[in-house]
Rosetta silent file (secondary structure, phi, psi, omega in degrees, C-alpha in Angstrom):
SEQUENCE: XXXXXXXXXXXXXXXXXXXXXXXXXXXXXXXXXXXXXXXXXXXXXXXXXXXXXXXXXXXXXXXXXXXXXXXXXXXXXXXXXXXXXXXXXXXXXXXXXXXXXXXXXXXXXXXXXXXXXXXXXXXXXXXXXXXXXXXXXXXXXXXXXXXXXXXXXXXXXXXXXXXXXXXXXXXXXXXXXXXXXXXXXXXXXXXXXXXXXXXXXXX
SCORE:     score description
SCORE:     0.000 S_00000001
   1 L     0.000  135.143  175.064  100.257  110.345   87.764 S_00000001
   2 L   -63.907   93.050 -169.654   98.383  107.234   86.340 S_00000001
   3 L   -22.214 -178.989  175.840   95.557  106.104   88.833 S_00000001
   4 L   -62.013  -80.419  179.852   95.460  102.367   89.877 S_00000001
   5 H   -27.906  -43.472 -154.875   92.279  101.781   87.444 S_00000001
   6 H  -114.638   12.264  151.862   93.795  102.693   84.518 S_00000001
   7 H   -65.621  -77.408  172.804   97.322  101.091   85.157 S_00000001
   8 H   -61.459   14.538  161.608   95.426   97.775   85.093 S_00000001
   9 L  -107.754  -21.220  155.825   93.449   98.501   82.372 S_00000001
  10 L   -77.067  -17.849 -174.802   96.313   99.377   80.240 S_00000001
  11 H   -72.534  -31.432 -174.984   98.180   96.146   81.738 S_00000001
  12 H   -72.360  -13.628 -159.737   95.227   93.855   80.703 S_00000001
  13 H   -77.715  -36.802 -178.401   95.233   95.688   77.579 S_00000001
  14 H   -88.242  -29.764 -155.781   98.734   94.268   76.625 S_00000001
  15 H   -91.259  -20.030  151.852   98.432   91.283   77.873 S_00000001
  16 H   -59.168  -83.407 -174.563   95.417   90.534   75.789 S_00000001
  17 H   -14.394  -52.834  178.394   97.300   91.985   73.044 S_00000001
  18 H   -73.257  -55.626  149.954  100.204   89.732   73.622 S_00000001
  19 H    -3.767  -61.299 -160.787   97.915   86.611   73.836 S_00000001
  20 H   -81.614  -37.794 -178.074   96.516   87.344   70.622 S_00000001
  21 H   -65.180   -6.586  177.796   99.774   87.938   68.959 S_00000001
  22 H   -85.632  -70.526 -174.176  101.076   84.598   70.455 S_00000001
  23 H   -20.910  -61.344 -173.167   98.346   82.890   69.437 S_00000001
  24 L   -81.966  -22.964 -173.009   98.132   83.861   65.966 S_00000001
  25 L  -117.873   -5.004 -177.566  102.293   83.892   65.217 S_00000001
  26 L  -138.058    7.765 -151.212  104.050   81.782   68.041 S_00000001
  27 H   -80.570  -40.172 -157.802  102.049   79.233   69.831 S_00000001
  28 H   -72.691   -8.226 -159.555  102.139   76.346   67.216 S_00000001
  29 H   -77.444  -51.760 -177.706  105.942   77.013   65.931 S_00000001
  30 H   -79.745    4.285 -164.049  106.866   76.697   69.818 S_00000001
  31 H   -76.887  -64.957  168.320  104.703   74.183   70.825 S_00000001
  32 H   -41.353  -34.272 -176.156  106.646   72.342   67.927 S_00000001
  33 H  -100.560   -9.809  124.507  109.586   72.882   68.474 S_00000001
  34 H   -26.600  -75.360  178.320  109.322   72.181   72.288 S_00000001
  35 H   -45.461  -33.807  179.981  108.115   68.709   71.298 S_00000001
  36 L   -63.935   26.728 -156.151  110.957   67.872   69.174 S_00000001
  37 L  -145.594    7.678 -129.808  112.650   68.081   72.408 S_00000001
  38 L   -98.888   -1.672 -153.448  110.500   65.436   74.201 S_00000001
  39 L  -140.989  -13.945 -174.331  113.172   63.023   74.565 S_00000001
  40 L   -84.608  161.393  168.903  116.212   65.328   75.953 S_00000001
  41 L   -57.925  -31.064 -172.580  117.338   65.181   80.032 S_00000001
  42 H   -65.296  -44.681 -156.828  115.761   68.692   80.202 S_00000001
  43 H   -60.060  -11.096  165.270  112.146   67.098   79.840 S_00000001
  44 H   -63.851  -59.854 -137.206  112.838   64.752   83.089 S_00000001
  45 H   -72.751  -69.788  166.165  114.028   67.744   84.383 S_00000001
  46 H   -35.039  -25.404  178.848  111.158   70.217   83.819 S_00000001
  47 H   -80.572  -35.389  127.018  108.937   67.522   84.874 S_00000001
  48 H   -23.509  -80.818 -163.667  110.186   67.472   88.481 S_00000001
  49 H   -28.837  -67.661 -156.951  109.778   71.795   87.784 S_00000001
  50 H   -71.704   -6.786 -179.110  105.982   71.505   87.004 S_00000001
  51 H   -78.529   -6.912  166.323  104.962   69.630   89.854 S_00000001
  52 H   -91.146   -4.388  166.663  105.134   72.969   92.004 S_00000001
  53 H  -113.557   28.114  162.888  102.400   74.461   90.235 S_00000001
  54 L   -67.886  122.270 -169.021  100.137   71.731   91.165 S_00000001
  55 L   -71.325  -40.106 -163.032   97.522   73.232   93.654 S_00000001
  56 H   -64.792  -20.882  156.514   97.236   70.955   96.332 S_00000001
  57 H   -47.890  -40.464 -132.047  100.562   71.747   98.036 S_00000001
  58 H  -113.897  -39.510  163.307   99.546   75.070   98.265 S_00000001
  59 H   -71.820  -40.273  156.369   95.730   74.399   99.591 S_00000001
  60 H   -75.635  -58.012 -164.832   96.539   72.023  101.813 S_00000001
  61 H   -68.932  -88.617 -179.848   99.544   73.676  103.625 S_00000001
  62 H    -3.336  -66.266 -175.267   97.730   77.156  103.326 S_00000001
  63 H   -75.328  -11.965 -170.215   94.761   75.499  105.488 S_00000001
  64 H   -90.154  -43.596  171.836   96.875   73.533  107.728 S_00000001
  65 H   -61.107  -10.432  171.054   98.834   76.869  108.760 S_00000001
  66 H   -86.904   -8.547 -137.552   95.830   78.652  109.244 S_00000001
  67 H  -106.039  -87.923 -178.111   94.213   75.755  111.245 S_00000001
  68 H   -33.281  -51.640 -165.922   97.212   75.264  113.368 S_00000001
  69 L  -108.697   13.791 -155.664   98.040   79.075  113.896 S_00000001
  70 L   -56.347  -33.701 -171.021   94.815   80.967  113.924 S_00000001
  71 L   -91.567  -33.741  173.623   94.957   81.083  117.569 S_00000001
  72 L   -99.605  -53.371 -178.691   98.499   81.502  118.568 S_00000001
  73 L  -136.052   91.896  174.557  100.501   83.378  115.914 S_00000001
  74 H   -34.460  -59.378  169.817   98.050   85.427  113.924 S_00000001
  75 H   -48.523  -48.250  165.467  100.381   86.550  111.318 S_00000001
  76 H   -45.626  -64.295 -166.074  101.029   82.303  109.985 S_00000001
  77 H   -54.137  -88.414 -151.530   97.405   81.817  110.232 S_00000001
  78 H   -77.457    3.715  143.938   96.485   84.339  108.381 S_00000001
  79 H  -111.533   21.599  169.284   99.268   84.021  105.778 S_00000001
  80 H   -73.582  -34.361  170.595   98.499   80.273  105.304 S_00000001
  81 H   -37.433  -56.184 -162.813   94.862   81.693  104.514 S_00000001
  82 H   -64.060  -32.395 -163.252   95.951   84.397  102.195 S_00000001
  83 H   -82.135  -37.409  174.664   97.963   81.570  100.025 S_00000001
  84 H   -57.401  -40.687 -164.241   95.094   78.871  100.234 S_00000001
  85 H   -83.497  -13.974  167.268   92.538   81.612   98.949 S_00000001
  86 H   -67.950  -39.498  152.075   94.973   82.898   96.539 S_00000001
  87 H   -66.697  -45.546  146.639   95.355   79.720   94.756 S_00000001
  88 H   -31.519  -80.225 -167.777   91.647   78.444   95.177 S_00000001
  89 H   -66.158  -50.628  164.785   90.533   81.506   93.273 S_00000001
  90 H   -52.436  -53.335  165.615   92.620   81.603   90.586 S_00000001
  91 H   -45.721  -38.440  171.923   92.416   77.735   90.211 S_00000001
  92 H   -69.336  -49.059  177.900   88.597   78.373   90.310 S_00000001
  93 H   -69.825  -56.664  175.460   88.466   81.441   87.512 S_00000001
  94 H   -23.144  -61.331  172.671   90.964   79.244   85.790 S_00000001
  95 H   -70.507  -28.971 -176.152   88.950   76.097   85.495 S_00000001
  96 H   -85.490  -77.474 -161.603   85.323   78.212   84.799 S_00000001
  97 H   -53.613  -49.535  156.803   87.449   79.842   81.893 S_00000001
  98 H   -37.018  -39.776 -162.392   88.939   76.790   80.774 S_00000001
  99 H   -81.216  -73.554 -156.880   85.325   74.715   80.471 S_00000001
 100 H   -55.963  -73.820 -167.179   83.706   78.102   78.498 S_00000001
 101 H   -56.687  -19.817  153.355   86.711   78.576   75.882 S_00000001
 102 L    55.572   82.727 -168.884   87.279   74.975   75.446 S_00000001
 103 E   -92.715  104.325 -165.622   90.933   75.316   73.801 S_00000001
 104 L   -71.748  124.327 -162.151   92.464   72.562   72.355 S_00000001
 105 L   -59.675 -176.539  176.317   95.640   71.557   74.100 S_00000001
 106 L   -79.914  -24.487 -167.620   99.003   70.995   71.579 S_00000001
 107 H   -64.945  -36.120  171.829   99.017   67.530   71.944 S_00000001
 108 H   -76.015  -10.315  163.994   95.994   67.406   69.862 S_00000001
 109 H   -70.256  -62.304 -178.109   97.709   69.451   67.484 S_00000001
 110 H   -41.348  -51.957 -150.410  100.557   66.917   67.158 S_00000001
 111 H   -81.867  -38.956 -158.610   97.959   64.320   66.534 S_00000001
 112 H  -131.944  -16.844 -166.882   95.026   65.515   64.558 S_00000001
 113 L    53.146   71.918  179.865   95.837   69.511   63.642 S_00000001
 114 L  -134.882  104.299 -162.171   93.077   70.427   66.057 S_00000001
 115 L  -136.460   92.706  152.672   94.167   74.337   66.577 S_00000001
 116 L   151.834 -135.139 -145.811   91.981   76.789   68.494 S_00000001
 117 E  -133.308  156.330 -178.893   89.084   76.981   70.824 S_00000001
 118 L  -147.929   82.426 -146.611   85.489   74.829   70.618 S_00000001
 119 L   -46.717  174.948  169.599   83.421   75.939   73.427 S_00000001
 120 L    47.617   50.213  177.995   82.232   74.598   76.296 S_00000001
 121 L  -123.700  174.914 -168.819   84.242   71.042   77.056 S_00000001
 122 L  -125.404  -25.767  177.435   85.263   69.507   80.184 S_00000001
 123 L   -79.415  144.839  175.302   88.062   66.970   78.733 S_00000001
 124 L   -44.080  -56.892 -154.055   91.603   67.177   79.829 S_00000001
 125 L   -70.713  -19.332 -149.163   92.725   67.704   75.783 S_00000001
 126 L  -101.835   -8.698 -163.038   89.994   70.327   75.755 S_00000001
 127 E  -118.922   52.856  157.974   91.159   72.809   78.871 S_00000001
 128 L   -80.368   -7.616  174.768   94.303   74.865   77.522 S_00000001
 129 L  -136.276  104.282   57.256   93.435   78.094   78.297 S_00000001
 130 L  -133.471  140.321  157.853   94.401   79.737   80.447 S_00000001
 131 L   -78.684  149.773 -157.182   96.992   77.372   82.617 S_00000001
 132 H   -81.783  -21.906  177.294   96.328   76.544   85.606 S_00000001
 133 H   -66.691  -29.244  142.563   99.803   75.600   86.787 S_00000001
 134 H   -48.051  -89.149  169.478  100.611   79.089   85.483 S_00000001
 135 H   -27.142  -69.344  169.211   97.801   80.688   87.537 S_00000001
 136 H   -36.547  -68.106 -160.066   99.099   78.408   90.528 S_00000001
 137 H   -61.445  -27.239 -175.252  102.496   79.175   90.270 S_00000001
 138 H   -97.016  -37.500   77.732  102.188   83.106   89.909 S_00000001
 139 H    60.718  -71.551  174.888   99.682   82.982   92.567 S_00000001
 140 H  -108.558   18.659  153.726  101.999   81.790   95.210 S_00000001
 141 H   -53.362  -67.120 -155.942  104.993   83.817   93.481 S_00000001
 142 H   -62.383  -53.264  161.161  103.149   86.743   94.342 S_00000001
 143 H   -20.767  -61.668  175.181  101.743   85.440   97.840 S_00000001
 144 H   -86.719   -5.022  162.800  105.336   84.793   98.895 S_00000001
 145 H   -84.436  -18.177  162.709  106.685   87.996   97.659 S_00000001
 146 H   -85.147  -27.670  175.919  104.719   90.091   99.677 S_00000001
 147 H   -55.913  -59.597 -172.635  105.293   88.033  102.823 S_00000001
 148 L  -117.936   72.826 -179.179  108.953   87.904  102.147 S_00000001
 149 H   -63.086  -27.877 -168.892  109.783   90.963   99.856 S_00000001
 150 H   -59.683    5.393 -147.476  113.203   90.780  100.525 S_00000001
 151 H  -155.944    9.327 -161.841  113.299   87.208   98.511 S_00000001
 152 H   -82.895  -31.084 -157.853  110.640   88.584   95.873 S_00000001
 153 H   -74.727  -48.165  176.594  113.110   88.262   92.831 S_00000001
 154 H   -36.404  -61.142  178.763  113.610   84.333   93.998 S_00000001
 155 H   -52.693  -40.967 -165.047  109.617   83.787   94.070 S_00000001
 156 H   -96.065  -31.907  166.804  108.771   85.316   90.779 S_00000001
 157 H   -60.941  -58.616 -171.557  111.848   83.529   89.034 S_00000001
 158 H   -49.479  -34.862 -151.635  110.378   80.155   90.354 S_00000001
 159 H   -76.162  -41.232  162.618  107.455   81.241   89.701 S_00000001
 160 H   -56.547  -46.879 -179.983  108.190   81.881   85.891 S_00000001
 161 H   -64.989  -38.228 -160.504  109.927   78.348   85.370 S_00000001
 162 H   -89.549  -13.320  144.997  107.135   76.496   86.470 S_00000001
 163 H   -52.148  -48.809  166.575  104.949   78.366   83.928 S_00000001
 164 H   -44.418  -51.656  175.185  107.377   77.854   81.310 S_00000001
 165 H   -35.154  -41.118 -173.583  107.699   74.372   82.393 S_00000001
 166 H   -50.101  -61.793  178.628  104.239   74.154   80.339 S_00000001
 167 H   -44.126  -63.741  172.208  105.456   74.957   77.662 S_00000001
 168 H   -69.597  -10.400  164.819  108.348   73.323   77.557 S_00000001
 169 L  -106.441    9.935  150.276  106.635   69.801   78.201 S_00000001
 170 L    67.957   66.237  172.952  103.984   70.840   75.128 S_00000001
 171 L  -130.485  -19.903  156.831  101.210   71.027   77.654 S_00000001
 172 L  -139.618  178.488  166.441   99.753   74.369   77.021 S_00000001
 173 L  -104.430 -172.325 -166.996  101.022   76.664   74.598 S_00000001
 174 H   -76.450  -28.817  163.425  102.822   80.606   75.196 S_00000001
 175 H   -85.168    1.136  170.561   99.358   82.087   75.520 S_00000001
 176 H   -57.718  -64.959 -169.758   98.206   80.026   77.982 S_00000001
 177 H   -66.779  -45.881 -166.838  101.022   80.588   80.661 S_00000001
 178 H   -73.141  -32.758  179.403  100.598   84.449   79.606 S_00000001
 179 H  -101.975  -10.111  162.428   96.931   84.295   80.644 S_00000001
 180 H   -80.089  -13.588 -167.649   97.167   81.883   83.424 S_00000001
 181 H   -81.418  -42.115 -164.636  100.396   83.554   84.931 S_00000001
 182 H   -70.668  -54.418  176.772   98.395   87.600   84.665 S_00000001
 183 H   -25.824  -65.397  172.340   95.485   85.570   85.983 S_00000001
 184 H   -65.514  -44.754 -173.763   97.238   84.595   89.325 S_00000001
 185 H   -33.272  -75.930 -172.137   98.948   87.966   89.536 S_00000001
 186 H   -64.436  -27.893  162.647   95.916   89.799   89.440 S_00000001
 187 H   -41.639  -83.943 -170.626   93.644   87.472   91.741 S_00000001
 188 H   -68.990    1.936  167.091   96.093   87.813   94.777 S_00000001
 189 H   -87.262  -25.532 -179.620   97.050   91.533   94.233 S_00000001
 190 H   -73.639  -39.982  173.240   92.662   92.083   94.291 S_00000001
 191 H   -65.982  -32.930 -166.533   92.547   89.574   97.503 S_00000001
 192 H   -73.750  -40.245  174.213   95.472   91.112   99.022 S_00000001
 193 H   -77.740  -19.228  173.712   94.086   94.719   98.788 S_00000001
 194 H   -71.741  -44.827 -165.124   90.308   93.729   99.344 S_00000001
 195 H  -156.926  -10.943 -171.526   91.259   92.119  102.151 S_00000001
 196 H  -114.604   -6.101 -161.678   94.584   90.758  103.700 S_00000001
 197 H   -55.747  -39.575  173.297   96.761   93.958  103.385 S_00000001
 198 H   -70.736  -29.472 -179.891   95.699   94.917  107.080 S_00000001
 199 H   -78.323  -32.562  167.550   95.847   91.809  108.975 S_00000001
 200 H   -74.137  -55.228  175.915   99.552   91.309  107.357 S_00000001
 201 L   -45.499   19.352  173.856  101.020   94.572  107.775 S_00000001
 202 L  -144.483   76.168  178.320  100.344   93.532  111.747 S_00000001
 203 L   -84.564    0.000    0.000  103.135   90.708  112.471 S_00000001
């Protein structure tokens, strides 16, 4: 049977793989052809979508249930915790990775055919990889699928659209959302086993 270690080292293995293979053969054709689309009812629509992978729902509420329940109902507390620290760290590696790889977003494609990575920037056009809304959103997929497995296929669908969403408003491109979505995954399955698996598994 394959150990733990070397599950996730073949999973990172693909997903890098898949990255690169976006990168070099799919990002700009969908990026384009997403934009041509920039004007349809879906893009209201998707735009509503992406505002759930926006951290601050998830960081604020996280800390207010832990705040609130720390004291009374243990199990709340600590899984308003688990979801603030799941999104903080991913949102954190997210943002450090963003700044070093300095990726230019599509929109600067549309404008200038400015395609690839220029290291070390801090502007918004300049942060495309990996997304963070993508990180966010798989983040608290995963968060709420372990809480509530019985509802896991619901979390991880949602979880996917609002990654997608990126995409589909030609705000990162398909290797973003693949390394911001593996990003969140893997944060809150390493927090959950590091550290929350016992205090949940005790409602």
């Amino acid at each position: 049977m394959i150990n733990r270690s070397l599950k996730w080292s073949i999973t990172s293995a693909a997903v890098i793989l898949l990255s690169l293979l976006s990168y070099n053969f799919a990002d700009i054709k969908v990026a384009l052809w997403f934009h041509s689309m920039s004007r349809s009812w879906y893009h209201d629509l998707f735009t509503i979508i992406t505002t759930f992978g926006e951290s601050q729902w998830y960081l604020v509420g996280g800390l207010l249930l832990f705040v609130v329940f720390r004291k009374k109902k243990p199990f709340i507390a600590y899984s308003g915790w688990f979801l603030f620290l799941s999104v903080a760290i991913s949102g954190i590696a997210a943002d450090i990775i963003k700044f070093i790889v300095g990726r230019a977003r599509p929109r600067l494609y549309f404008s200038e055919k400015l395609y690839g990575f220029d290291f070390f920037h801090s502007e918004h056009a300049w942060t495309s990889f990996p997304s963070g809304h993508s990180a966010t959103a798989l983040s608290v997929a995963v968060v709420l699928a372990m809480l509530y497995p019985r509802y896991r296929f619901f979390f991880y669908c949602f979880g996917s659209l609002i990654a997608f969403s990126r995409v589909f408003l030609a705000e990162h491109y398909i290797s973003d959302i693949i390394a911001g979505s593996f990003l969140g995954i893997i944060s809150t399955i390493l927090l959950y086993n590091l550290y929350f698996r016992s205090k949940l598994l005790c409602r």
